[in-house]
DRENLUMDREN-478563 format. One line per 5 residues: number of its first residue (from 1); their letters; for each residue x, y, z of N, C-alpha, C, O, CB. Coordinates in Angstrom, 3 decimals, always signed. Last residue first. Glycine has a CB too. Layout:
<recs>
NUM) A) X,Y,Z,X,Y,Z,X,Y,Z,X,Y,Z,X,Y,Z | ... .
</recs>
This chain:
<recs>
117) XXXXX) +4.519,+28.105,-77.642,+5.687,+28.496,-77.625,+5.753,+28.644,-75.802,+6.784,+29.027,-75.250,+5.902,+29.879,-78.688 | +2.793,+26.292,-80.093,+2.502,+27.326,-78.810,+4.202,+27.047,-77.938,+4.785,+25.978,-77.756,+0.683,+26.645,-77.575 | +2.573,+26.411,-83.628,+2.745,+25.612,-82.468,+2.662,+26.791,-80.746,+2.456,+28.005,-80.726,+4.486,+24.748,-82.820 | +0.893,+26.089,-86.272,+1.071,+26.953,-85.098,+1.441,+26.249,-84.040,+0.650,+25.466,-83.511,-0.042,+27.681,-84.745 | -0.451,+23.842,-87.501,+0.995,+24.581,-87.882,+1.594,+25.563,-87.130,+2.768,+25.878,-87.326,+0.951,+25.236,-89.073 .
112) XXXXX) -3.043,+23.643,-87.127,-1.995,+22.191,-86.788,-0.415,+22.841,-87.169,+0.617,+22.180,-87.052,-2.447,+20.472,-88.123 | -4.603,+25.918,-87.151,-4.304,+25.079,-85.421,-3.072,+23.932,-85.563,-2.380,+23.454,-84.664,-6.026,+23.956,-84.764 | -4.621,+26.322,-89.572,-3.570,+26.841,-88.771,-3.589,+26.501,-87.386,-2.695,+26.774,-86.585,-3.541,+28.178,-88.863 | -6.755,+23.860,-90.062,-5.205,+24.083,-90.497,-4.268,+24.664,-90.222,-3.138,+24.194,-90.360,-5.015,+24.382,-91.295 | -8.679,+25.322,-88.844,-8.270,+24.102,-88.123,-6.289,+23.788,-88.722,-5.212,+23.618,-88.151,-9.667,+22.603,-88.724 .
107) XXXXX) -9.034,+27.547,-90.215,-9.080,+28.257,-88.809,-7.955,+26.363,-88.279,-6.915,+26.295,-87.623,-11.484,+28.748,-87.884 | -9.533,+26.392,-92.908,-8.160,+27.271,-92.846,-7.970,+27.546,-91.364,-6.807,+27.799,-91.049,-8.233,+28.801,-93.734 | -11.922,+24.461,-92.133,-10.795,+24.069,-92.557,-9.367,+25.010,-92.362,-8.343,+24.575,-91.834,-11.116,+23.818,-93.846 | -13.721,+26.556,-91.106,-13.858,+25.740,-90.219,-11.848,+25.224,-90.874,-10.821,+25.533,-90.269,-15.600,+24.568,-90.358 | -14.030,+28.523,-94.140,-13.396,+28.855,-92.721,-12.833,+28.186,-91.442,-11.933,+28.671,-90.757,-14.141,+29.411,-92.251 .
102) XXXXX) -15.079,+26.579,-95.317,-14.002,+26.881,-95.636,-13.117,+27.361,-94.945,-11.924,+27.067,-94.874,-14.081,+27.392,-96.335 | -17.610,+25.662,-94.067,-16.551,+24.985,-94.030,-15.194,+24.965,-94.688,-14.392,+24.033,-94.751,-16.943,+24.175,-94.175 | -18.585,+27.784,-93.769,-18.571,+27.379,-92.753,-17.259,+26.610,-92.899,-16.219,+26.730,-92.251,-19.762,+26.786,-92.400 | -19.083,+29.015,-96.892,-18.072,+29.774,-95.923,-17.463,+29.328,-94.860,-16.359,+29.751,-94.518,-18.549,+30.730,-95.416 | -20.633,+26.386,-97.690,-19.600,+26.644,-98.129,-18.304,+27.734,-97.340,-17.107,+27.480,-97.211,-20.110,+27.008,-99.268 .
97) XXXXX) -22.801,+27.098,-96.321,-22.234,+25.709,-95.247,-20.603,+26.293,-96.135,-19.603,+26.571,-95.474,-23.147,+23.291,-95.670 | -23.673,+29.811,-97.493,-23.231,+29.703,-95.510,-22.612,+28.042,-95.407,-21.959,+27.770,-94.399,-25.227,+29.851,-94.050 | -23.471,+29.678,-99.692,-22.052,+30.487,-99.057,-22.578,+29.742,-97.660,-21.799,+29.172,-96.896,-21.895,+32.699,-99.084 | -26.663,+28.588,-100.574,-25.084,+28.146,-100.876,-23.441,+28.566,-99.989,-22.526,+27.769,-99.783,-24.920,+28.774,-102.335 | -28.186,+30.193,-99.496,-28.370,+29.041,-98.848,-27.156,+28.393,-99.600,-26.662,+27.474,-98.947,-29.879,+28.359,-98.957 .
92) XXXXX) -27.537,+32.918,-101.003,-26.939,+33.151,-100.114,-26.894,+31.158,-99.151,-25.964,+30.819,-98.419,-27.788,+34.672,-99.429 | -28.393,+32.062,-103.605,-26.838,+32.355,-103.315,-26.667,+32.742,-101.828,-25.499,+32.883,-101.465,-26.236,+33.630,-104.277 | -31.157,+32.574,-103.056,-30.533,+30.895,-103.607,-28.978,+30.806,-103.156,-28.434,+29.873,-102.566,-30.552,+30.652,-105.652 | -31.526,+34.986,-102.066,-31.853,+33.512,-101.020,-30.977,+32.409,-101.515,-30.308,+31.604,-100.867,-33.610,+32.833,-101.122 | -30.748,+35.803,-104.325,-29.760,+36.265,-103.166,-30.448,+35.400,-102.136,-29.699,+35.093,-101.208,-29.689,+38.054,-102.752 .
87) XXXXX) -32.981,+35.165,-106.418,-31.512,+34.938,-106.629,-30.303,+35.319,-105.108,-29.118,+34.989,-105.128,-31.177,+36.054,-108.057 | -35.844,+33.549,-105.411,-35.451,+34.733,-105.448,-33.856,+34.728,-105.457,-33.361,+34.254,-104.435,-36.083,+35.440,-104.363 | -36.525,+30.682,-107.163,-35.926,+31.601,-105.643,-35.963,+32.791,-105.780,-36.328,+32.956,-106.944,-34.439,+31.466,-105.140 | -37.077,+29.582,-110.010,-38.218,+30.583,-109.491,-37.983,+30.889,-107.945,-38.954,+31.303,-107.312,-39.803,+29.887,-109.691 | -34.643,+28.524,-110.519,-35.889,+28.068,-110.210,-36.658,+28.640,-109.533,-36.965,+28.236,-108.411,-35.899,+27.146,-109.781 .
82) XXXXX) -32.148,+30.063,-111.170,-32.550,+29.669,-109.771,-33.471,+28.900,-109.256,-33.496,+28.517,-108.086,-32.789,+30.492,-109.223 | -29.744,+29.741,-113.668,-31.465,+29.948,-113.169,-31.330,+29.511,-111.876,-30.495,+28.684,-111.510,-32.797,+28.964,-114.005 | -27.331,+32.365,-114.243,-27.579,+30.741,-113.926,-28.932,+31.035,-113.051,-29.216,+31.911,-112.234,-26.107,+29.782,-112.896 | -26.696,+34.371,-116.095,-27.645,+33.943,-116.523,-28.446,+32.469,-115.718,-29.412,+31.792,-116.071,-27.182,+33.851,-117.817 | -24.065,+35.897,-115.841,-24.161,+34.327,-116.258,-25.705,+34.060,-116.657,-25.840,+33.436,-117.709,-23.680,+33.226,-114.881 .
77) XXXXX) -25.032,+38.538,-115.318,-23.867,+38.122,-116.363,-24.356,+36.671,-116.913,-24.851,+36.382,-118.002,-22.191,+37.999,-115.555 | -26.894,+37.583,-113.309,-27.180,+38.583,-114.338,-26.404,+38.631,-116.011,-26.820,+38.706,-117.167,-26.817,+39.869,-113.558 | -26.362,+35.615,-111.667,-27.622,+36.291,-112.078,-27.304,+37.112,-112.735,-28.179,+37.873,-112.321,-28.449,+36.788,-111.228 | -23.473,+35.760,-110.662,-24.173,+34.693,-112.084,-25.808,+35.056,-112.126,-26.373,+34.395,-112.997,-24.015,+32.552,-111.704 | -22.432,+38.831,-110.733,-22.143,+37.907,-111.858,-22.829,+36.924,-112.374,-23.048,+36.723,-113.569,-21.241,+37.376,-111.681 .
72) XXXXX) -24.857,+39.723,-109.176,-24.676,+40.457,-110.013,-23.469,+39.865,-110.985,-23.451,+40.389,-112.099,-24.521,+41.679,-109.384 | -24.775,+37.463,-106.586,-25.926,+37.908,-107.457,-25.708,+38.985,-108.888,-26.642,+38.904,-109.686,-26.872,+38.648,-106.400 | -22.010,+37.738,-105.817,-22.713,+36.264,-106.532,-23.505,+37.088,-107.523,-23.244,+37.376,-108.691,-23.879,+35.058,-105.384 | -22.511,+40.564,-105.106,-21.289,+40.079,-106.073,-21.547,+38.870,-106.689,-21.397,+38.750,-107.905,-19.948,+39.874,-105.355 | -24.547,+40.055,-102.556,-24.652,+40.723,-103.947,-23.692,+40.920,-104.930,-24.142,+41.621,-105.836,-25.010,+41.835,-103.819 .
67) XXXXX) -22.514,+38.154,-101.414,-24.533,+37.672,-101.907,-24.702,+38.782,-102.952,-24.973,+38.487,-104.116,-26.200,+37.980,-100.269 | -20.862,+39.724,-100.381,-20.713,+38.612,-101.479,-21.936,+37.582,-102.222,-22.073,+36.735,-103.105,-19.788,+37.690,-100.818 | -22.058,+41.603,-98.998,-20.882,+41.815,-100.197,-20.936,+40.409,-101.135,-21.036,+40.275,-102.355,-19.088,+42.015,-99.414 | -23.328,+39.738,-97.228,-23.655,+40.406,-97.685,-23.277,+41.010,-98.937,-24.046,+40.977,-99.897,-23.719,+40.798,-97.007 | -20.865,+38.679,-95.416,-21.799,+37.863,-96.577,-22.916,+38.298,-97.516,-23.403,+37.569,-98.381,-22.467,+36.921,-95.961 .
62) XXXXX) -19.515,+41.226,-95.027,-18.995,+40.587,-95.496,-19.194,+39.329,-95.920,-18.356,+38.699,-96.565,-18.405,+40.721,-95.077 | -21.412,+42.791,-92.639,-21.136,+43.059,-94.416,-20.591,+42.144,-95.025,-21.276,+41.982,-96.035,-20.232,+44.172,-94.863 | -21.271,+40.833,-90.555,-22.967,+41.088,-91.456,-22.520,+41.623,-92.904,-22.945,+41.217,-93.985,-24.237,+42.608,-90.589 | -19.373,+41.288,-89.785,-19.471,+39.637,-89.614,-20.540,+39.821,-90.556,-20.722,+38.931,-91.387,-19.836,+38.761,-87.969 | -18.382,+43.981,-89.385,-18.072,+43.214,-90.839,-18.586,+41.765,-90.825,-18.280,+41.033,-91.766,-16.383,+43.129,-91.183 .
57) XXXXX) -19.515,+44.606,-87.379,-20.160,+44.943,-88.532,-19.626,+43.840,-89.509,-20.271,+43.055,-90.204,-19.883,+46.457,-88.970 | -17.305,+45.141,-85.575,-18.184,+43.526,-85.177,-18.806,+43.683,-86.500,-18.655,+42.599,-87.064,-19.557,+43.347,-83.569 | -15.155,+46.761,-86.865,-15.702,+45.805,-86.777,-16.513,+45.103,-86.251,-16.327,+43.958,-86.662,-15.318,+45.515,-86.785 | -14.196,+48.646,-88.894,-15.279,+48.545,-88.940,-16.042,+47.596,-88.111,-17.244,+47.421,-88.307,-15.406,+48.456,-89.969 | -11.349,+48.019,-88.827,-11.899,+49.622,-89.112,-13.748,+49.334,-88.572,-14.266,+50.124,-87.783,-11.669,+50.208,-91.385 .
52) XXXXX) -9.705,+46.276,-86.665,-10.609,+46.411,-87.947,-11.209,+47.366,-87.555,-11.578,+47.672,-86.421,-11.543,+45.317,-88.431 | -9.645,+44.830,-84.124,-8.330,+45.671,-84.718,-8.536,+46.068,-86.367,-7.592,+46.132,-87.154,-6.800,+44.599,-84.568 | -11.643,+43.393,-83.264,-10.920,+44.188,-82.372,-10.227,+44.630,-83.097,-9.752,+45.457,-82.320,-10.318,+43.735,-81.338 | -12.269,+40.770,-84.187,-12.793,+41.707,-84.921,-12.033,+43.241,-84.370,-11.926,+44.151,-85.193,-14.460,+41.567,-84.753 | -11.134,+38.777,-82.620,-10.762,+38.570,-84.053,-11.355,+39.712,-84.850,-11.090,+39.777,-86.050,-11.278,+37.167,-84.612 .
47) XXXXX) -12.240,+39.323,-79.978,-10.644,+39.793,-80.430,-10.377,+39.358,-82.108,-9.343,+39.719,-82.669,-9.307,+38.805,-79.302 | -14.630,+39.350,-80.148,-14.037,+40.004,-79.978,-12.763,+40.564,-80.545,-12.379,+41.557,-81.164,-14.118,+39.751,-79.284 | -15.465,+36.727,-80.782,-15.667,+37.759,-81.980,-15.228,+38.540,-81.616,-15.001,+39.251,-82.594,-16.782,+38.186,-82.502 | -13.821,+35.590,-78.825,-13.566,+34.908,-79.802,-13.807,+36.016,-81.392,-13.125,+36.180,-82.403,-14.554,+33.548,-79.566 | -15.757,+36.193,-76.742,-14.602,+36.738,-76.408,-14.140,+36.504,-77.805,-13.965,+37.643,-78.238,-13.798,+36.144,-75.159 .
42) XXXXX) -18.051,+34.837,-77.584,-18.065,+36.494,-77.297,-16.370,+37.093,-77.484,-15.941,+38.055,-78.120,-18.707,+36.829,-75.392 | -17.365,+32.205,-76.912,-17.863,+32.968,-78.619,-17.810,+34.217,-78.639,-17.526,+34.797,-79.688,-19.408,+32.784,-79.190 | -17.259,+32.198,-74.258,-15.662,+31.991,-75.660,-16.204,+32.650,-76.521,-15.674,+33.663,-76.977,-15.104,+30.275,-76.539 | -19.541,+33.097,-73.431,-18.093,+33.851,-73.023,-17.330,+33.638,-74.304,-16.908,+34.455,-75.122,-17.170,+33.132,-71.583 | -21.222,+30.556,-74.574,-21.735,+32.078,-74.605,-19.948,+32.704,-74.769,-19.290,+32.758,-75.809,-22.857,+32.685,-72.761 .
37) XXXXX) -19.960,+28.843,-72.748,-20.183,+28.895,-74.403,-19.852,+29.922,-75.166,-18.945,+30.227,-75.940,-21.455,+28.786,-74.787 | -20.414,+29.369,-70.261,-19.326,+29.609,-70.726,-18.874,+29.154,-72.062,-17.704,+29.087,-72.438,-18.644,+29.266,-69.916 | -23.126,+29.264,-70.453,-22.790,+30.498,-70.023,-21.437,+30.463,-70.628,-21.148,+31.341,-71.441,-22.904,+30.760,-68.472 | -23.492,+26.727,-71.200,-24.000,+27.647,-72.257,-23.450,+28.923,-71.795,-23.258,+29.765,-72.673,-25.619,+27.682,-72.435 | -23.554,+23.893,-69.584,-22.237,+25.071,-69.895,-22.488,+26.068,-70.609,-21.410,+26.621,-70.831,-21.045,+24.608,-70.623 .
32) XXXXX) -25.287,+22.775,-69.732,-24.902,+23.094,-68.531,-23.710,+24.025,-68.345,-23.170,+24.618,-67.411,-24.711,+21.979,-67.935 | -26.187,+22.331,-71.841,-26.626,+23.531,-71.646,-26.448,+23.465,-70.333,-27.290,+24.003,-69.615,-27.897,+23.893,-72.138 | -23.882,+20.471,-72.937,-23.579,+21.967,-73.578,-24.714,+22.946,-72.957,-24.615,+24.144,-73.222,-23.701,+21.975,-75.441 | -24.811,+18.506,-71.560,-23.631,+19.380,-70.683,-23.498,+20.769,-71.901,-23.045,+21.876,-71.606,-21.701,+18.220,-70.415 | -26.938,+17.842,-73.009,-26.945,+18.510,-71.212,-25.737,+18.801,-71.023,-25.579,+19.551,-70.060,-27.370,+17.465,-69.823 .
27) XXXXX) -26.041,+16.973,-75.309,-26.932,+18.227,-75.168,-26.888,+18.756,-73.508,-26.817,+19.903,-73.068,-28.632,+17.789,-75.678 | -23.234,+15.993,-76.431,-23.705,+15.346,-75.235,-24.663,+16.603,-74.998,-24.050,+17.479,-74.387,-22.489,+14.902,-73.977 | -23.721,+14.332,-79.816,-23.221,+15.278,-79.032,-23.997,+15.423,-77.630,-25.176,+15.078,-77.550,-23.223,+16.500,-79.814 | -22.405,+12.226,-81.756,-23.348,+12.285,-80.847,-22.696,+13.368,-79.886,-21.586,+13.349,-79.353,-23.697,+10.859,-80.233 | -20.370,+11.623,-83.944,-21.337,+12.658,-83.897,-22.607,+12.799,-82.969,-23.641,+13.364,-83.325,-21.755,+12.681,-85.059 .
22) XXXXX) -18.945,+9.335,-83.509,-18.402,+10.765,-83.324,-19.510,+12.137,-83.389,-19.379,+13.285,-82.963,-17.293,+10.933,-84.540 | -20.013,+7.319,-80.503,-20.199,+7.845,-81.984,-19.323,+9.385,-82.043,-19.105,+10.216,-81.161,-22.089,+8.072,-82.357 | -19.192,+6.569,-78.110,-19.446,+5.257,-79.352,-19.606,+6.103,-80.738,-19.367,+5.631,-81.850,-21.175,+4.144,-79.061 | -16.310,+8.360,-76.897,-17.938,+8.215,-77.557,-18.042,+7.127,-78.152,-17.078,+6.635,-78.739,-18.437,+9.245,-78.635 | -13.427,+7.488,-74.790,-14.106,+8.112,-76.196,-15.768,+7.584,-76.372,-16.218,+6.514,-75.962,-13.096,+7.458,-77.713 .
17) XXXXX) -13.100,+8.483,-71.617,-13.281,+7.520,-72.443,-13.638,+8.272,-74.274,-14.012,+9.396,-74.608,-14.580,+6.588,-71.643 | -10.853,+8.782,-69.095,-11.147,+9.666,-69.814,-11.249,+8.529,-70.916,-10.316,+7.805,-71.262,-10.215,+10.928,-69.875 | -11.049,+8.468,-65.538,-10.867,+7.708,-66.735,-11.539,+8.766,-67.697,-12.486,+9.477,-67.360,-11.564,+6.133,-66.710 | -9.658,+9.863,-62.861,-10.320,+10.327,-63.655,-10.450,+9.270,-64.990,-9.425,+9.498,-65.632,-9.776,+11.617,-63.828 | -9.261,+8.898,-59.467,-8.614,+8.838,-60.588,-9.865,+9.069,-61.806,-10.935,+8.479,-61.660,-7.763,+7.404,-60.609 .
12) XXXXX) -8.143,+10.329,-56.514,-9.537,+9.993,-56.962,-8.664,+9.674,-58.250,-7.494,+10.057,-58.264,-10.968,+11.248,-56.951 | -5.945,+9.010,-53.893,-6.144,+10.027,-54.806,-7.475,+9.861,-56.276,-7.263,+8.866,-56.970,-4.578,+10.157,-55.336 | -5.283,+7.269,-52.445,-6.673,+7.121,-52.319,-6.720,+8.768,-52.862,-7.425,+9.615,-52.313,-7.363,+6.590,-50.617 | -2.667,+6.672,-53.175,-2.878,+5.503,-53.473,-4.621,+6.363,-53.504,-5.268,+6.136,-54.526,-2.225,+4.076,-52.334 | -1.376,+8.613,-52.073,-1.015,+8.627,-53.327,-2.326,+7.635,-53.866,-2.892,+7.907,-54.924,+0.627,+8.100,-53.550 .
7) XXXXX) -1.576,+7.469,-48.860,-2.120,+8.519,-49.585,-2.200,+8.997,-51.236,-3.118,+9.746,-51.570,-1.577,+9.348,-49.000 | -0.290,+5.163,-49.256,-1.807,+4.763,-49.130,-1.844,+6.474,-49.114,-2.783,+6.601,-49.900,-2.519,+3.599,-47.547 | +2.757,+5.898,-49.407,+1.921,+5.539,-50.673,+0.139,+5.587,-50.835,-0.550,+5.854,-51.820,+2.339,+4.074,-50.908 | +2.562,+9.555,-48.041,+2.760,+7.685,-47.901,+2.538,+7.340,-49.179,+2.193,+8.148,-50.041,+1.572,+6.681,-46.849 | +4.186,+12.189,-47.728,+2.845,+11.676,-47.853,+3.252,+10.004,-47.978,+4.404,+9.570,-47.972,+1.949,+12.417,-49.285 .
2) XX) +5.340,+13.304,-44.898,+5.728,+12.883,-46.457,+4.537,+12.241,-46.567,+3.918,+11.784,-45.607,+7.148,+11.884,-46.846 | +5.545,+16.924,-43.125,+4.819,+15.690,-43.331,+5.139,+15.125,-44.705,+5.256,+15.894,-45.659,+3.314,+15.914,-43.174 .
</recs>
């Protein structure tokens, strides 16, 4: 059998549009998809922690290490005030957008130099 044009023709067609905003995010389909959210992120700490001495752990030591390394140069050495925080709350509400988006940048930067083969 050759297919015709009027078969080609009553093939469904998909329009693929952009957002009015870049930061509107669509909430019902991320919790229509949360299962397979869930999966990537799982699979994602998986294999990036999979070949380390220590690892799923290190996602917890390794802001940890550095909340108390902050805390024991500029609390103590440096002397930098916190305003009556407690010094490893203050340093730690600093590293998380700072780690986020240091990490977010080097993870996206090697997305644009890696090519797939």
């Amino acid at each position: 059998m050759s297919t015709s044009l009027n078969d080609t023709l009553k093939r469904p067609c998909v329009v693929i549009q952009s957002r009015r905003s870049i930061f509107r995010v669509d909430i019902d389909s991320l919790w229509s998809y949360r299962e397979l959210l869930y999966f990537l992120v799982w699979r994602d700490v998986i294999v990036r922690y999979k070949q380390t001495i220590i690892g799923i752990a290190w996602i917890i030591l390794q802001p940890t290490i550095t909340v108390v390394m902050f805390t024991l140069i500029f609390s103590n050495l440096a002397k930098v005030p916190s305003d009556g925080v407690p010094y490893p709350v203050f340093a730690f509400t600093a590293l998380v957008p700072w780690t986020y988006f240091s990490q977010a940048l080097a993870r996206s930067s090697n997305s644009v130099v890696n090519r797939c083969d």
